[in-house]
C-alpha positions as CSV (number, residue, x, y, z in Angstrom):
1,X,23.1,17.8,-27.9
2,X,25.4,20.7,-29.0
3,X,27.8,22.3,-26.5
4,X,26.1,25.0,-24.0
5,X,27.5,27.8,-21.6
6,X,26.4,25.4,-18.4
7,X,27.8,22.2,-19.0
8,X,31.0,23.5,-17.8
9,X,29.7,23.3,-14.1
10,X,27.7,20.1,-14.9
11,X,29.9,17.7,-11.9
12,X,32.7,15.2,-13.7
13,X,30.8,12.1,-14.6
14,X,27.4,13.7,-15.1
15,X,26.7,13.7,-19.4
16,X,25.6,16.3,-21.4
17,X,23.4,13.5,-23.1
18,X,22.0,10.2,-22.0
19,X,21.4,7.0,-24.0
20,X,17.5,6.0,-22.3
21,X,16.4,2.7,-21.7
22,X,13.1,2.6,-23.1
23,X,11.6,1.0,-19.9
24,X,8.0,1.6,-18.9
25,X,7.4,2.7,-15.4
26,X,5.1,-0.7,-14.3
27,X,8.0,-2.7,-16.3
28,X,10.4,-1.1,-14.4
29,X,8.3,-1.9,-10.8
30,X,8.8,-5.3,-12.7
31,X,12.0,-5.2,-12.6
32,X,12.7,-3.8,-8.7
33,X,10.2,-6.8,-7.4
34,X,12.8,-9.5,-9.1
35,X,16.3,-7.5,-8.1
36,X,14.9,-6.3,-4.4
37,X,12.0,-8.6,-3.5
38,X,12.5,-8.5,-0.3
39,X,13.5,-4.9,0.3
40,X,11.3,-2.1,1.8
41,X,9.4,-0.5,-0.9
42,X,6.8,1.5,0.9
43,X,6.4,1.9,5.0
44,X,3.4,3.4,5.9
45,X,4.1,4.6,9.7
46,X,5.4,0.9,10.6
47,X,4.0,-1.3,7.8
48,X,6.3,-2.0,5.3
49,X,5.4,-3.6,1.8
50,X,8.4,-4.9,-0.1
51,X,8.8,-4.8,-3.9
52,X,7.3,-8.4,-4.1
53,X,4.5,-7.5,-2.3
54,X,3.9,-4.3,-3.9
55,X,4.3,-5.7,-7.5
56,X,1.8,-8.4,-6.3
57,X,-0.8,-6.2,-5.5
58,X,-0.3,-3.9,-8.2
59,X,-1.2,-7.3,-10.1
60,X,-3.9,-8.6,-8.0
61,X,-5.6,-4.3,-8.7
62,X,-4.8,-4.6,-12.0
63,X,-6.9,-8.2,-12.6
64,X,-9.9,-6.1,-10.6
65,X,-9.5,-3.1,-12.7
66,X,-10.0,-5.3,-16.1
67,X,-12.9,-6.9,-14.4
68,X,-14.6,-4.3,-13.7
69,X,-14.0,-3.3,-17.3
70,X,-11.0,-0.8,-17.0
71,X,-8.9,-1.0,-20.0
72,X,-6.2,0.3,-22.8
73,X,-6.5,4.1,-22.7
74,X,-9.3,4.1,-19.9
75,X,-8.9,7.3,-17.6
76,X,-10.0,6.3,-13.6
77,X,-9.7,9.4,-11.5
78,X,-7.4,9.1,-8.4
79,X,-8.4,11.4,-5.0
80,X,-5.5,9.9,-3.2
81,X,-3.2,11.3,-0.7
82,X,0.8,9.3,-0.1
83,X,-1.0,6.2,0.9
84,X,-0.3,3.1,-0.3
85,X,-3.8,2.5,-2.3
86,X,-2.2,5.6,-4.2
87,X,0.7,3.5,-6.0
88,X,-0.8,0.2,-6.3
89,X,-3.6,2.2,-8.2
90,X,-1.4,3.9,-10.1
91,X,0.7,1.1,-11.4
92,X,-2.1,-1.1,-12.0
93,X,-3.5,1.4,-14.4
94,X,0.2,2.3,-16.1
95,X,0.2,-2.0,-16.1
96,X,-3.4,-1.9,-18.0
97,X,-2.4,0.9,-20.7
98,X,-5.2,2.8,-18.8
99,X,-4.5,6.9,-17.9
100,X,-4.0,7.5,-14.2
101,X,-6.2,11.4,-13.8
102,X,-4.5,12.9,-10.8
103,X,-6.6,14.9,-8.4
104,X,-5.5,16.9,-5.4
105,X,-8.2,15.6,-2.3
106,X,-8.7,18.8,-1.3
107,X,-10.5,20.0,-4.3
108,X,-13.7,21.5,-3.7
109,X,-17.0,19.8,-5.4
110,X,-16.8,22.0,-8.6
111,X,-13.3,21.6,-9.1
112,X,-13.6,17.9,-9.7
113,X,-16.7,17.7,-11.2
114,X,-14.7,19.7,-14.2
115,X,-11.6,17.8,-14.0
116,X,-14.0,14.3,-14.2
117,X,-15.8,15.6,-17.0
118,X,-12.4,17.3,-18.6
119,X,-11.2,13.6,-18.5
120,X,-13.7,11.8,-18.8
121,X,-12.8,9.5,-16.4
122,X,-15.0,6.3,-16.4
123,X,-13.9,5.5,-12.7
124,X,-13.1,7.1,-9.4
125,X,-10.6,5.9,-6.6
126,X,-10.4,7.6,-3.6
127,X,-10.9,7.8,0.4
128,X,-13.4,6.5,1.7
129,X,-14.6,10.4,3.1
130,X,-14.7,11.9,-0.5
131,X,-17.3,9.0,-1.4
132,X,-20.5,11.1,-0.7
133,X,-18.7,13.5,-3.2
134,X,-18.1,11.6,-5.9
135,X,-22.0,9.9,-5.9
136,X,-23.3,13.5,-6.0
137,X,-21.2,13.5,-9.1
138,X,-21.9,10.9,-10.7
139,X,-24.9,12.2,-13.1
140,X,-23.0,15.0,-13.8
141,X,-19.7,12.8,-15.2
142,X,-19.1,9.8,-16.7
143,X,-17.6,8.4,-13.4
144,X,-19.7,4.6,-13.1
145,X,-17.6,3.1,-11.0
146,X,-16.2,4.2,-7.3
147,X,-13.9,2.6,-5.4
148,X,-13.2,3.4,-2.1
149,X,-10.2,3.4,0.3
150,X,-9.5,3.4,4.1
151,X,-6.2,4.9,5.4
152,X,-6.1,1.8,8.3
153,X,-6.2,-0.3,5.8
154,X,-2.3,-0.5,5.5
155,X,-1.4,0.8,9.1
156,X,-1.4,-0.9,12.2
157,X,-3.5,0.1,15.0
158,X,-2.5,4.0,16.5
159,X,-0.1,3.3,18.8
160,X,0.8,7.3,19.7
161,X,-0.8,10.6,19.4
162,X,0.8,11.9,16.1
163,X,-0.6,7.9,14.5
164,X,-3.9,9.1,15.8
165,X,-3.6,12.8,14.7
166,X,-2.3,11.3,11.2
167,X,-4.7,9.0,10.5
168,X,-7.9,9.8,12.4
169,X,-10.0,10.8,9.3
170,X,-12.0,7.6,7.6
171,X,-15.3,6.5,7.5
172,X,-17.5,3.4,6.7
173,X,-19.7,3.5,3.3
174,X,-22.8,1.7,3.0
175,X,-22.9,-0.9,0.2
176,X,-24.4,0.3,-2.7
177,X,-24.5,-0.5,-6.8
178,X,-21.2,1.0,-8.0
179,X,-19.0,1.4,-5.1
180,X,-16.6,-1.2,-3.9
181,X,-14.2,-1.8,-1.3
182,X,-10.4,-1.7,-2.1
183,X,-8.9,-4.0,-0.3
184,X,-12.0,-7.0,-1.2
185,X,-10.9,-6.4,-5.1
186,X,-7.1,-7.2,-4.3
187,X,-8.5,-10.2,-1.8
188,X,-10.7,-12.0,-4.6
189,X,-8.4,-10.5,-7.8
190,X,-6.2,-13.4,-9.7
191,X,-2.5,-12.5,-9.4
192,X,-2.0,-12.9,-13.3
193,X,-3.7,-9.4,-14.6
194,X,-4.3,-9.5,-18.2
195,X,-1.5,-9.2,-20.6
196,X,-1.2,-5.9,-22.1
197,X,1.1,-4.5,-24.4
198,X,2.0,-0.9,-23.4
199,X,4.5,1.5,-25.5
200,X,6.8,3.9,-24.3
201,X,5.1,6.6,-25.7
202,X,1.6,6.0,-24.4
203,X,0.1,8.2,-21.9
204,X,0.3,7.5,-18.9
205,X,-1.0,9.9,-16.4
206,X,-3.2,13.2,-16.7
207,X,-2.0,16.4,-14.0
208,X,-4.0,19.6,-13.8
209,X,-2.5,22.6,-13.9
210,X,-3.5,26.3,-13.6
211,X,-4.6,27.7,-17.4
212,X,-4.1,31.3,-18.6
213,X,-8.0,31.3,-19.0
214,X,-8.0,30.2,-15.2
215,X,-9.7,27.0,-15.9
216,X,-7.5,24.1,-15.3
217,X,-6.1,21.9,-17.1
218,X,-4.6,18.3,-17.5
219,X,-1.0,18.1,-19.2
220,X,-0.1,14.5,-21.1
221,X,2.5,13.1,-19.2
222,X,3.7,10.3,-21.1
223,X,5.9,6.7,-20.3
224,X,8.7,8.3,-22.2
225,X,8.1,11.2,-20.1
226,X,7.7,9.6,-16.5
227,X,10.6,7.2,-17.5
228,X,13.0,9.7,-19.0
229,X,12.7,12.3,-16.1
230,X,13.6,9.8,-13.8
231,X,16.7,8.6,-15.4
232,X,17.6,12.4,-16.0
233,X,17.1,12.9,-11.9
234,X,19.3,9.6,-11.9
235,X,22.0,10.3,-13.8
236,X,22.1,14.2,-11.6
237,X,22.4,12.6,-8.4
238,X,25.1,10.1,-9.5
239,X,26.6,8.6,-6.3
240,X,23.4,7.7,-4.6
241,X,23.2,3.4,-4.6
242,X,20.2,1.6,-5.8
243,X,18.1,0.1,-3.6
244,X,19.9,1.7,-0.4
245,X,18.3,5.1,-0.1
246,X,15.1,5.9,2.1
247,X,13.3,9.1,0.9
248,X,10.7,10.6,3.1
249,X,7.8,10.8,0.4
250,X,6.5,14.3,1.6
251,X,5.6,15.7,-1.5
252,X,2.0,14.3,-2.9
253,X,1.8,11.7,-5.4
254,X,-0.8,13.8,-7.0
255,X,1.6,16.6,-7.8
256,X,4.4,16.4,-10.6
257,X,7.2,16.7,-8.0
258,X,6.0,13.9,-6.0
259,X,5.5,11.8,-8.7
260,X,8.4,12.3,-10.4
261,X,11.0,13.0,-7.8
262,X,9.5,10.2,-5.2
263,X,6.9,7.7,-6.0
264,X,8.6,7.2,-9.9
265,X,12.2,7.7,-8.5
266,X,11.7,4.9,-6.0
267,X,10.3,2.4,-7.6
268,X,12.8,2.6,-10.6
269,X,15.5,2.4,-8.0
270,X,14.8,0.5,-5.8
271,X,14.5,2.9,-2.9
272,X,12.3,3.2,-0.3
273,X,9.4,5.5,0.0
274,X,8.4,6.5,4.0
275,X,5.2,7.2,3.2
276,X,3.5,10.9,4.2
277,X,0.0,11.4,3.7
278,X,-0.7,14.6,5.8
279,X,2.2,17.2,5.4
280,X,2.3,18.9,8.7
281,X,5.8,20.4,10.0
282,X,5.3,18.4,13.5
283,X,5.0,14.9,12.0
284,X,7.1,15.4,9.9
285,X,9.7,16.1,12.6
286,X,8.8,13.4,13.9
287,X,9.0,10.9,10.9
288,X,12.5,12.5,10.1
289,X,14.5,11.2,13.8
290,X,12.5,8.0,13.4
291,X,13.0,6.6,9.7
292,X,16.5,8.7,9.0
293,X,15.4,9.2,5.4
294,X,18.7,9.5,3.7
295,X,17.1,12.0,0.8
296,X,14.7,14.7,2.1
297,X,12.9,17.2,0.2
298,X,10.0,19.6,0.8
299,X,8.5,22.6,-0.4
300,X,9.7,26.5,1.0
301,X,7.1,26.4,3.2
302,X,7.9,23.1,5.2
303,X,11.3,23.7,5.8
304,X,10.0,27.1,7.3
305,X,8.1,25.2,9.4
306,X,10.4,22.5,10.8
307,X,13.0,25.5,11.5
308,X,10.4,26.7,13.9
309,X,9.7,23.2,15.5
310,X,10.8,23.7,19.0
311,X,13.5,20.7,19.1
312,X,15.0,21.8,15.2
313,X,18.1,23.0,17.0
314,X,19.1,19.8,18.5
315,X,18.3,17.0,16.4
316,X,20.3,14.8,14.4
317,X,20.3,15.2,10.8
318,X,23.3,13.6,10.2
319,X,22.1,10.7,8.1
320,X,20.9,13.2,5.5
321,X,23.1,13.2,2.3
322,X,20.9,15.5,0.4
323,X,18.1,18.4,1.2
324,X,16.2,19.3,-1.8
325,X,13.9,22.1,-2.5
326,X,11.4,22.7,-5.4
327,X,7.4,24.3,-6.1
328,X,8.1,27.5,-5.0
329,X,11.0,30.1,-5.0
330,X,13.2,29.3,-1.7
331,X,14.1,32.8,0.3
332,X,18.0,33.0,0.9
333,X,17.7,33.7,4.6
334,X,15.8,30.1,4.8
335,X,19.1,28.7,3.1
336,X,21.6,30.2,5.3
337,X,19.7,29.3,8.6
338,X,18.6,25.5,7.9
339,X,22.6,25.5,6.8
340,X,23.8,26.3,9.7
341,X,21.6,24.3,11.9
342,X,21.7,20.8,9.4
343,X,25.1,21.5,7.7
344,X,23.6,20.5,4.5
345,X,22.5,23.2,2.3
346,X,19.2,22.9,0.5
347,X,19.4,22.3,-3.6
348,X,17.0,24.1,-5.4
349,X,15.8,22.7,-8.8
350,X,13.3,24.1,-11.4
351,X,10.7,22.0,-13.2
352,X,7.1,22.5,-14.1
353,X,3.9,19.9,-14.5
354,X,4.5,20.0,-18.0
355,X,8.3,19.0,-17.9
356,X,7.5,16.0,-15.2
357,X,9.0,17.9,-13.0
358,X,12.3,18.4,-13.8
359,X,14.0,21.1,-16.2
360,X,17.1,22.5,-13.9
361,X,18.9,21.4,-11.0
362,X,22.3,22.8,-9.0
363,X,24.6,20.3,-9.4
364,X,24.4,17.5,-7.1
365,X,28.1,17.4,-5.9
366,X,28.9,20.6,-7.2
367,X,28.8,24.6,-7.1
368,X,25.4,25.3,-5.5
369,X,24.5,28.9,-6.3
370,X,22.4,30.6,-4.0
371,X,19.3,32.2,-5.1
372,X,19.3,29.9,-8.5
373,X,17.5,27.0,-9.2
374,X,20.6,25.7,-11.2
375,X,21.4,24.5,-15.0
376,X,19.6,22.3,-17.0
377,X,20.0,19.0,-17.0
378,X,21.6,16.6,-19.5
379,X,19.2,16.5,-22.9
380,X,17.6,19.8,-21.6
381,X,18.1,23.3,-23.4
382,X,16.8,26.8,-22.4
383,X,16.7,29.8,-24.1
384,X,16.0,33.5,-22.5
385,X,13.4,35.5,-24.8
386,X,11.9,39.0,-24.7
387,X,8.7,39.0,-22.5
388,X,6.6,41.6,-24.8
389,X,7.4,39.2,-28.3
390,X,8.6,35.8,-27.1
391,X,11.0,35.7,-30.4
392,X,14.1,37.5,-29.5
393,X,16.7,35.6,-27.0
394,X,18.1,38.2,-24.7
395,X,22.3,37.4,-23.4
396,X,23.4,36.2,-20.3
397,X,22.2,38.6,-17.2
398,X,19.3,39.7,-19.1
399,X,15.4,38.6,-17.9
400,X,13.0,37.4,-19.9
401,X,10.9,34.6,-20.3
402,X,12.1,31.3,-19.8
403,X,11.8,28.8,-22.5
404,X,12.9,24.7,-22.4
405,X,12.8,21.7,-24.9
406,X,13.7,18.5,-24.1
407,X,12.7,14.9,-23.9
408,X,10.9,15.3,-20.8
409,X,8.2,17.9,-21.8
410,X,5.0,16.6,-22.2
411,X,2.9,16.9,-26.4
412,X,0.4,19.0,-24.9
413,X,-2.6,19.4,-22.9
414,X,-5.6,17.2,-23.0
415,X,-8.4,18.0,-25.5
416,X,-6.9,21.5,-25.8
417,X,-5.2,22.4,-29.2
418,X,-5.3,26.1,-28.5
419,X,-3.5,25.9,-25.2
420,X,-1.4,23.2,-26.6
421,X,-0.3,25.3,-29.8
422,X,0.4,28.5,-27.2
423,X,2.7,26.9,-24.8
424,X,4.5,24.6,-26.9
425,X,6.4,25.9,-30.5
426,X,8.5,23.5,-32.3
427,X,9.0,21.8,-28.7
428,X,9.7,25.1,-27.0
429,X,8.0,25.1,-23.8
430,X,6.7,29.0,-22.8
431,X,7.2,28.3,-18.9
432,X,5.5,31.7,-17.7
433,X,8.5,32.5,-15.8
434,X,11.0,35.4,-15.9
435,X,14.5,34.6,-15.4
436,X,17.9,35.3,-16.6
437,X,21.0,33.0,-17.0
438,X,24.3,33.8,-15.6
439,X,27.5,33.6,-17.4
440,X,28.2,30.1,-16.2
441,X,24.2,29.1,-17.2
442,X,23.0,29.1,-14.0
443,X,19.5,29.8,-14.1
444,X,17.8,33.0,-12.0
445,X,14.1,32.8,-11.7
446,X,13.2,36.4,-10.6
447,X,9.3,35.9,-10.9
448,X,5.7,34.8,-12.4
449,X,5.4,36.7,-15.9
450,X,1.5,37.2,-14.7
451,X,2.8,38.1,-10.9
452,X,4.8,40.8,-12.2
453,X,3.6,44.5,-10.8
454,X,3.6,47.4,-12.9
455,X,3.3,50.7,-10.6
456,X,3.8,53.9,-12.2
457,X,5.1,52.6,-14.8
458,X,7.9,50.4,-13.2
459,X,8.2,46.4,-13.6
460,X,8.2,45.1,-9.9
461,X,8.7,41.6,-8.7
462,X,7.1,40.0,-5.8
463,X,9.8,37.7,-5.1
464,X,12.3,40.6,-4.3
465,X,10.0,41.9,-2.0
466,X,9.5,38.9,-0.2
467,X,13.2,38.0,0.1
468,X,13.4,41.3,2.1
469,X,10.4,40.7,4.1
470,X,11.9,36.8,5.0
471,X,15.2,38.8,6.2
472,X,13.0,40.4,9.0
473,X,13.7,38.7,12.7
474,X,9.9,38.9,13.2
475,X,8.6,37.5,9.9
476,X,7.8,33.9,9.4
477,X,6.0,33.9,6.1
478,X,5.6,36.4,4.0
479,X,4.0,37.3,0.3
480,X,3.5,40.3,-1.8
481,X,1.7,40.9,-4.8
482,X,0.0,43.9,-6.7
483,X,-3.5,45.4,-6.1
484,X,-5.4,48.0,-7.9
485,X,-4.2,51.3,-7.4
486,X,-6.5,54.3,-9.1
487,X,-3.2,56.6,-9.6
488,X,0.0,54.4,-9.9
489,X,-2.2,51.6,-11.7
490,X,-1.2,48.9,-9.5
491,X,0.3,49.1,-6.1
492,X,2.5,46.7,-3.5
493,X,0.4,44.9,-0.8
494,X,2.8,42.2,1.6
495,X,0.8,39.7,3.6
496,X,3.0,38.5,6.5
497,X,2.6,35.8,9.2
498,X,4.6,36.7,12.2
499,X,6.8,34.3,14.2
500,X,5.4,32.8,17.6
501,X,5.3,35.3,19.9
502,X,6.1,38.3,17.7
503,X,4.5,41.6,17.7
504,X,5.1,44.6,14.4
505,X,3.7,47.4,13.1
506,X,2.8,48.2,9.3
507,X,5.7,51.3,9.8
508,X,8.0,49.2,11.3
509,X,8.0,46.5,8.3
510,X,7.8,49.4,5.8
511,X,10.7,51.1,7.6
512,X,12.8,47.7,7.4
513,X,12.2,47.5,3.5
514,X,12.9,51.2,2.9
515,X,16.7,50.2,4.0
516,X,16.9,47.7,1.5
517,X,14.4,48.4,-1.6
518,X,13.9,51.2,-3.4
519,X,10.9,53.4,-2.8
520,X,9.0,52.3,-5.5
521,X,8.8,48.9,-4.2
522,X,8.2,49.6,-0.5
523,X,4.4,48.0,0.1
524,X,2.1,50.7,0.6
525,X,0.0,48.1,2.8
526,X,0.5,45.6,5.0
527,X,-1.7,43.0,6.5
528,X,-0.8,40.8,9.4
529,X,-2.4,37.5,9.0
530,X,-2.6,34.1,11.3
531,X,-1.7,31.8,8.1
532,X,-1.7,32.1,4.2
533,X,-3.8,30.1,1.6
534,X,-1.5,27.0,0.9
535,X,-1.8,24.4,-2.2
536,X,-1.3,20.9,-1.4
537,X,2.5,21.4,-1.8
538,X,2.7,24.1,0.6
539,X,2.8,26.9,-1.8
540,X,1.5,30.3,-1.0
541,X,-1.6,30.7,-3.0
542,X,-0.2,34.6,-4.5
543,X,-3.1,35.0,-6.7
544,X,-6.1,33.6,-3.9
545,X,-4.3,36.8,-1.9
546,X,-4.8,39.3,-4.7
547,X,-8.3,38.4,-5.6
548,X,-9.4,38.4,-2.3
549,X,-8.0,41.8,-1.9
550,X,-9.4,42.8,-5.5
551,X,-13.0,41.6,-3.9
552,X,-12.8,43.9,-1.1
553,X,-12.0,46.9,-3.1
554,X,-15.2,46.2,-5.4
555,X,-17.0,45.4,-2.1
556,X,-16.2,48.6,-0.7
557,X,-16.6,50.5,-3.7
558,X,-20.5,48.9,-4.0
């Protein structure tokens, strides 16, 4: 691509473009099973499958699969947290040509019953607690065929409190037309799946996504896509060895970034996944002194929490050569205080579902600049563009809306022209977010373009707030948005969750932010609360907040 601003901080050996290798995800398992066969591909708290085993029973899933008449361009719903049912499924399905439809486990009834019908997913795979759920559906979707999953079906028997904390959920289905047992289709499946041709550019996995209508839905990810964002993550973190890296797979599989930046990564690399299926801050502590992942990422939210663990001063994080942070916007005082306590600052990156992930990173190696989430990375462009028109791009240190185009940006959204021919022009993706870009092209995301608060007639962003509100001794979490206001239009309402222990007044918070934000900006309410309204990443759940508060007002008002 041409010459931009930022490729003069990209790190010396890092390309502005890269040749691909037009290598398939389950082609590129493939390849891992015959260079590492006997290397740790996935450990699930003790149990470790190598690449040969894993490729074997991606094999042996993929021979049931086609049995059970799951074919080229098939979509089987997966309700699968970071076990290892959730990659052999996957890759079975990429090895098939068929569409893996990834579903967060937490979703309530009505929220898959639309993503099934959305898809029209002929299949279901999921925990063995969620079966109840998915028969109930089944009239309503075209979902004949369920297959169910047991957590202890990879782990050894609990040995310790956290095993038994971890994995204490599962239950026993009774047999019935339509549902079948994982682990009986890989015992009684031929190791030879069917032979089937699949192209680069066919799609390979379905992720839902928030819509500006509020219904959800699912972007095309394609091989090309999965394969290319991978490399691109390759290529950024340059000196990391093949086959040599563990990565603590905290991030779902069901969300972009986990897919992406763990299961994907791994497998094309030969790494090894340690395998977290219930993100809590006290396992995961755990899991960190006693698997030494040598890559560690997590969402805002989780690094919040393992700073508050009580031991987080004095362990050993030595063996960490990279902390990576992504999902969410990351507040500066977070940075500084897991820096000083780690030594290893966190490296913020910037993708969305509909670029698999990745769009921007701060260079690996390089000058990390707080507060951005970096410059784009190699094949990747961005353009800054005037919020009210989307047409004209605004200079350096100027916010606007953030536009990208590159290889990794998914064709569209699933049986949805209209949203598909609103978000992507000319293979400019419309990202939602408002940013601006630096004179060196680092990237600033200041906030959501639909988060933004307009109060008396002044453009407000959240995220300022809360990186005041995070600065606070007493605050652990905090989150602001905008609420209804009958004479400024819309006015500032922060959220906060106190640390352990902690007591504050709604004065004393609003008194701390008067010192640092202009009066406008102060929130004009404050509400304590035990915890927030997380996603499965850990995100705070901004808008949950606001229409919760809206529903009061109306409450009130009635």
């Amino acid at each position: 691509m041409e010459k931009r601003i930022w490729h003069k901080s990209y790190v010396p050996g890092v390309p502005a473009s890269i040749e691909y290798e037009k290598i398939t995800m389950p082609e590129a398992l493939r390849r891992s099973a015959e260079l590492y066969p006997e290397n740790a591909a996935l450990v699930m708290m003790g149990n470790v499958i190598t690449f040969a085993q894993l490729d074997d029973y991606v094999n042996r899933c993929a021979s049931a699969l086609a049995v059970l008449g799951i074919g080229r361009e098939d979509r089987v719903a997966l309700i699968l947290p970071n076990i290892p049912q959730m990659v052999i499924a996957t890759y079975a399905l990429f090895r098939l040509g068929a569409v893996a439809v990834m579903n967060n486990p937490l979703y309530t009834e009505r929220e898959l019953e639309h993503n099934l019908v959305d898809s029209g997913s002929k299949a279901a795979i999921c925990l063995d607690f969620f079966v109840p759920r998915i028969i109930s559906l089944k009239d309503k979707t075209s979902v004949a065929t369920i297959i169910t999953c047991h957590i202890r079906d990879f782990i050894p028997a609990p040995k310790s409190q956290i095993q038994k904390d971890h994995y204490n959920l599962h239950m026993d289905i009774e047999p019935q037309k339509g549902v079948h047992e994982f682990m009986d289709l890989l015992k009684g499946a031929s190791p030879k799946p069917p032979k089937t041709e699949v192209g680069f550019d066919d799609l390979a996995a379905l992720m839902y996504t928030g819509g500006t209508t509020g219904v959800s839905k699912a972007v095309m990810l394609s091989h090309a896509n999965s394969s290319i964002a991978v490399q691109q993550f390759k290529a950024w973190l340059f000196d990391l060895e093949d086959a040599k890296e563990r990565v603590l797979a905290v991030l779902p599989f069901f969300h972009v970034a986990g897919y992406t930046d763990i299961m994907n990564q791994c497998i094309y690399r030969g790494f090894t996944a340690v395998l977290v299926p219930r993100p809590d801050a006290r396992i995961i502590h755990t899991m960190i002194r006693e698997y030494r992942p040598t890559i560690f990422g997590a969402v805002p939210t989780l690094y919040v929490g393992l700073m508050n663990h009580p031991d987080f001063a004095e362990t050993d994080f030595s063996f960490i050569k990279g902390c990576l942070s992504g999902a969410a916007p990351m507040a500066l005082e977070t940075i500084r205080s897991w820096e000083s306590v780690v030594g290893t600052t966190i490296i913020e990156l910037y993708g969305l579902t509909e670029t698999a992930a990745i769009c921007h990173f701060n260079p690996w190696g390089g000058k990390t600049k707080v507060g951005s989430v970096g410059v784009p990375v190699p094949d990747t462009d961005c353009r800054i563009v005037d919020i009210e028109t989307g047409l004209n791009e605004l200079l350096c240190n100027q916010a606007g809306e953030v536009l990208v185009k590159g290889p990794q940006v998914c064709s569209g959204y699933y049986g949805k022209p209209d949203e598909t021919r609103l978000s992507i022009r000319d293979g400019w993706l419309s990202t939602g977010d408002i940013g601006y870009m630096d004179d060196d092209g680092y990237l600033f995301i200041v906030d959501r373009k639909k988060d933004i608060i307009i109060a008396g007639g002044y453009n407000i962003y959240p995220r300022e707030i809360d990186e005041v509100l995070y600065e606070h001794p007493k605050v652990k979490d905090a989150c602001s948005f905008g609420v209804p206001d009958p004479y400024r239009g819309e006015t500032v309402k922060a959220v906060i969750v106190l640390k352990e222990g902690a007591v504050a007044s709604e004065k004393e918070i609003q008194d701390y932010c008067r010192e640092k934000l202009s009066a406008y900006k102060v929130p004009k309410v404050i509400e304590f609360r035990q915890q927030f309204p997380m996603s499965a990443t850990g995100k705070i759940l901004r808008r949950v907040l606001r229409d919760e508060e809206i529903a009061k007002q109306k409450a009130s008002v009635e």
